[in-house]
N, C-alpha and C positions, 0 to 999 in steps of 0.2 A: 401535512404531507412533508417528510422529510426528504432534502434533495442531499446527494452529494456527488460534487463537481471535481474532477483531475483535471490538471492539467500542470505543464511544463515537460511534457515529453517531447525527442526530437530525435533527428540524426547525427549520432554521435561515431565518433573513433576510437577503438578501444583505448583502453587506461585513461579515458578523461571522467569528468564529474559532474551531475548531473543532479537536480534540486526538482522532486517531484512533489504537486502541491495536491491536496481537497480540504475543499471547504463544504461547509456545509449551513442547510438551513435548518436547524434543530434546535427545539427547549430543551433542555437539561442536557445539552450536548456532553458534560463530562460526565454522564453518566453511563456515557458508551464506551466500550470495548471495542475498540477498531484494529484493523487489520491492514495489511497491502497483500493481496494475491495479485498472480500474473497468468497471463496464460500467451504459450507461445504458439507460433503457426500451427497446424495439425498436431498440438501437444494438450496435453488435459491443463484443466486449472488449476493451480500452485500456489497454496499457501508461501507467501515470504517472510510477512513479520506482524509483528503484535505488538499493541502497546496498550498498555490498563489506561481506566480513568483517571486518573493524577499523574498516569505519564513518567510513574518512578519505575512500574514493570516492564518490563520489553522481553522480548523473544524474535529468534533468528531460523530461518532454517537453515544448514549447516551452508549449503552453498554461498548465503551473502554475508555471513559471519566476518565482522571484521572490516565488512568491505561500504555495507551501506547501514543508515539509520535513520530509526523511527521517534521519530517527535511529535508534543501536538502544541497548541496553544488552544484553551479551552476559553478565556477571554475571546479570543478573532474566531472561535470556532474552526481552527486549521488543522491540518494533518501535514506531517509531512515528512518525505522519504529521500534524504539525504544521500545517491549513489556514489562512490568514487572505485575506480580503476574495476570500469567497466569494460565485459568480458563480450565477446559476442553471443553468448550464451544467455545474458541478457534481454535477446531481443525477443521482447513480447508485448503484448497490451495489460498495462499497470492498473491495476481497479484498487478503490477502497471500498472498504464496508465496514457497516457497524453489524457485533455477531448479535445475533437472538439472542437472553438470556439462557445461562445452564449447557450453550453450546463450546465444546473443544476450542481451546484457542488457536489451534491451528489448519481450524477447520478448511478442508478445499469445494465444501459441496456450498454450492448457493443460495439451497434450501436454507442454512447455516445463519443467514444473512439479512437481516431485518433492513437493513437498505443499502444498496450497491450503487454506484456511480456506472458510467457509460465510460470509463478509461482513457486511457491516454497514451500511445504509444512509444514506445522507445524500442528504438534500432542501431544495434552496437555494429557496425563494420569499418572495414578499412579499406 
């Protein structure tokens, strides 16, 4: 059974930076395709970002372009989501997932998702 664990969410003020983490307990970890989706209060769930199994592909959805990034470490088994000049538009619960094969990489459906975390929240106000 594959776990994956978020955390490093918090309350934050806009424009500052924020290191969000999952790990995971999986064999052949680098052979997943992971993601960060968000989902904010009464809003649907939102693909953010992608990054392939070697970690040299990435994808952004237009909003955090520029602003936040996706890494992983395939040794520690880590993921992770590097936010800066965070917006209040931001605040939502952070999930990872690994995608199913053959699925969209920026897929928002959960179906999508061969193993999803319990999230981590982050709250951008001032």
């Amino acid at each position: 059974q594959v776990q994956l664990v978020e955390s490093g969410g918090e309350p934050m003020t806009p424009n500052h930076s924020l290191l969000l983490y999952c790990s995971a307990s999986a064999d052949e970890y680098g052979n997943f395709f992971l993601n960060w989706c968000r989902q904010a209060p009464e809003k649907e769930l939102e693909w953010v970002t992608f990054i392939g199994g070697g970690g040299s592909t990435t994808y952004y959805v237009d909003s955090v372009k520029g602003r936040f990034t996706i890494s992983r470490d395939n040794a520690e088994k880590m993921l992770y989501l590097q936010m800066t000049n965070l917006h209040s538009e931001d605040t939502a619960l952070y999930y990872c997932g690994a995608l199913r094969p053959g699925k969209f990489y920026n897929s928002n459906s959960r179906a999508d998702y061969a193993f999803w975390g319990r999230g981590t929240q982050v709250t951008v106000s001032s």
